[in-house]
C-alpha positions in Angstrom: -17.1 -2.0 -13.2 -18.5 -4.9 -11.6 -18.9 -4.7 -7.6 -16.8 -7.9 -6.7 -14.7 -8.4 -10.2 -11.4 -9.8 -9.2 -8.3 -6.6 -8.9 -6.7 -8.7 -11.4 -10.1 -8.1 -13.7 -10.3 -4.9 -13.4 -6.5 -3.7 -13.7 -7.0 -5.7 -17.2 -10.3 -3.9 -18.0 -8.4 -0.7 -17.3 -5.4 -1.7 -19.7 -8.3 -1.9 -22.4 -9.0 1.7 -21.7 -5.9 3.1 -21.7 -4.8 5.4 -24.6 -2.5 4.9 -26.9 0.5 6.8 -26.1 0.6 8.5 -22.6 -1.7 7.9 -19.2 -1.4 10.6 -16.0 -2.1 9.2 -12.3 -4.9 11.5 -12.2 -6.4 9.5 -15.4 -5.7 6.3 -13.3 -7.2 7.0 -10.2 -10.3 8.1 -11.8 -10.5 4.8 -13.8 -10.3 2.3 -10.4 -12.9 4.4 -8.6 -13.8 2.7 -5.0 -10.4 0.5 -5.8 -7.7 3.6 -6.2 -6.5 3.9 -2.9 -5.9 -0.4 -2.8 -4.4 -0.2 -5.6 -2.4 2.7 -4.8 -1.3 1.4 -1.6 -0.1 -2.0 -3.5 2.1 -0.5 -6.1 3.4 2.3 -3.4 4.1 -0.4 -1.1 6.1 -2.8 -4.0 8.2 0.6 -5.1 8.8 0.6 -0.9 10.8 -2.4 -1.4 13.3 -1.2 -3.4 16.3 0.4 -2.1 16.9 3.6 -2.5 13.7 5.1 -3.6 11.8 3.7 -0.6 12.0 7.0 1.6 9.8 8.8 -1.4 7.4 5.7 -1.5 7.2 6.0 2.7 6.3 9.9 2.1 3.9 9.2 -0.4 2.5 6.4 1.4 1.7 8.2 4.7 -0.2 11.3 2.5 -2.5 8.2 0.7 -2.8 7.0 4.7 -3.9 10.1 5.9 -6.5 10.6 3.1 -8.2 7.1 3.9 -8.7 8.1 7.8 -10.2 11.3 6.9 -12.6 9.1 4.7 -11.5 10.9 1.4 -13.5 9.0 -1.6 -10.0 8.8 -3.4 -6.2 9.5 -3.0 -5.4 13.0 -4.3 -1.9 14.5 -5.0 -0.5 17.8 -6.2 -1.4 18.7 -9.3 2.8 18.1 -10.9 2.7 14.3 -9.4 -1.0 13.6 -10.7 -0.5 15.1 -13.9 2.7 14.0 -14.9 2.8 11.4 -18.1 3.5 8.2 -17.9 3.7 5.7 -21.2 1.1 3.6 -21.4 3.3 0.9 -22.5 4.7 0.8 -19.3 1.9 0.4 -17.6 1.0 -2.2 -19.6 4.2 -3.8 -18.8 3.6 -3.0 -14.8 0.2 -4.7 -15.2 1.1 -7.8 -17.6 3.3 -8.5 -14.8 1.3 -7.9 -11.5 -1.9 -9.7 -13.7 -0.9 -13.2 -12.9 0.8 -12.7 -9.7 -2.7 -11.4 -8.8 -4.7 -14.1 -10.2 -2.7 -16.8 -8.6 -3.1 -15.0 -5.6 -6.7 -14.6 -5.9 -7.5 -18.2 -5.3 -6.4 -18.0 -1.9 -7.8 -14.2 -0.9 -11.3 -14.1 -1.0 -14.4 -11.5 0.6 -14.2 -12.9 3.8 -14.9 -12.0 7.4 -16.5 -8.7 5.8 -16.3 -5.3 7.9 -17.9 -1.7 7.5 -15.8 0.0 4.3 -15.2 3.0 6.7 -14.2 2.1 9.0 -11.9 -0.8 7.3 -10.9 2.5 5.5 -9.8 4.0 8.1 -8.0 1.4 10.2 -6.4 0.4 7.4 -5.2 4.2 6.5 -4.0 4.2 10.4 -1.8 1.2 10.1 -0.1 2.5 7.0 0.5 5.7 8.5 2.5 3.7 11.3 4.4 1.6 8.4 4.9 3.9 5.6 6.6 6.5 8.5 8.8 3.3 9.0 10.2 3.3 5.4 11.5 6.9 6.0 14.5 5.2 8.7 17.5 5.6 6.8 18.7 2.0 8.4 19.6 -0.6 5.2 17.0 -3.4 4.6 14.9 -2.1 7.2 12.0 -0.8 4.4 11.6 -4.7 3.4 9.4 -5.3 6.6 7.2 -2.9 6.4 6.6 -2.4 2.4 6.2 -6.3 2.8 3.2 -5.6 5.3 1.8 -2.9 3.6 1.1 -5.0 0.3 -0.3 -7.3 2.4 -2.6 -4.7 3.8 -3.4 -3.3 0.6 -4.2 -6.8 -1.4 -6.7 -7.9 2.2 -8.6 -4.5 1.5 -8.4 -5.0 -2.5 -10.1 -8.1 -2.2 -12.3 -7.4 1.4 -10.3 -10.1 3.1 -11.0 -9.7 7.1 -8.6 -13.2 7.6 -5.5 -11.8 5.5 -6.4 -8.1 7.0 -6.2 -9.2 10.7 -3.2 -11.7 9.9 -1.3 -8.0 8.3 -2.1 -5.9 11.7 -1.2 -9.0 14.0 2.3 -8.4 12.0 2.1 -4.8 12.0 1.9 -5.2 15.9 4.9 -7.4 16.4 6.8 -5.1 14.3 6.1 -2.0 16.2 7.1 -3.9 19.6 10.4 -5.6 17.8 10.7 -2.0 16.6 10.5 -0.4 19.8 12.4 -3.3 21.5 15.3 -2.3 19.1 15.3 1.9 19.6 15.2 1.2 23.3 18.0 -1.0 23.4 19.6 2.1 21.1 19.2 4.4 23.1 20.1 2.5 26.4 23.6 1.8 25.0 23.6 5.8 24.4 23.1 6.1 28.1 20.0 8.2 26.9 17.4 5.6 28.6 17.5 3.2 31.4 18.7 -0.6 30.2 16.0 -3.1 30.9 18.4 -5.8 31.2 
């Protein structure tokens, strides 16, 4: 795989390598090397905003974010998730559609404003910690937000954007304060806090 190739590149290179009938996670991971836990994170995060199924995409999220802080050199998850089948004609169906989002995406995120891969690893692992706890709240619409974040996180560290990674934790931050704003207002009109108004 080339150092620098494009995510939209390389998903297409992996398509090429794909067998013919069935492909495990396990099988994927191993194929997107340094890339799997981007990657990962991106289609975790776009199965967060759906409704429904975004409380197992917030639990899955927040193992993959725990494996980045502890520097892990890819996500890894019990043996029945990684090994369960998936056809390979719908991945290629996942993929010819995220392709072109991708590559018309990838004229305006770029390598920029690099960091150390650790420690973006890490941050980065943090932050989606915080967000992917978020999509567990059983409150309706409030996993758009955060999933919405967290593919914004997870395309900046695809592509080593510093710009679009710092613009996705200046949201994260606001966020977490209108988030905080909101429980405490909550739980003052329970008369289990103090009302700051």
């Amino acid at each position: 795989m080339i150092a620098r190739a494009p995510t939209s590149v390389v998903l297409n290179g992996i398509l090429g390598q794909a067998p013919a009938e069935r492909v495990t996670l396990d099988w994927l991971i191993g194929r997107l090397g340094r890339r799997s836990f981007g990657v990962i994170l991106l289609l975790l995060a776009l199965v967060g905003v759906l409704p429904g199924v975004s409380a197992m995409a917030g639990v899955l999220l927040t193992i993959v974010a725990f494996q980045m802080m502890l520097d892990r050199p890819g996500p890894a998850f019990p043996r029945r998730i990684a090994t369960r089948h998936v056809e390979t004609r719908r991945l290629a169906a996942i993929i010819g559609r995220t392709v072109p989002v991708l590559r018309y995406l990838e004229h305006f995120i770029r390598p920029r404003w690099a960091t150390p891969f650790t420690a973006t690893k890490r941050v980065v692992g943090g932050v989606v910690l915080l967000l992917g706890a978020s999509l567990l709240i059983p409150v309706p619409l409030s996993n758009l937000p955060p999933a919405l974040l967290i593919v914004l996180i997870a395309f900046a560290y695809l592509e080593e954007d510093g710009a679009l990674l710092c613009v996705a934790l200046v949201g994260t931050l606001l966020l977490s304060v209108i988030a905080a704003g909101a429980a405490w207002q909550a739980m003052s009109a329970a008369g289990w806090l103090p009302s700051v108004l």
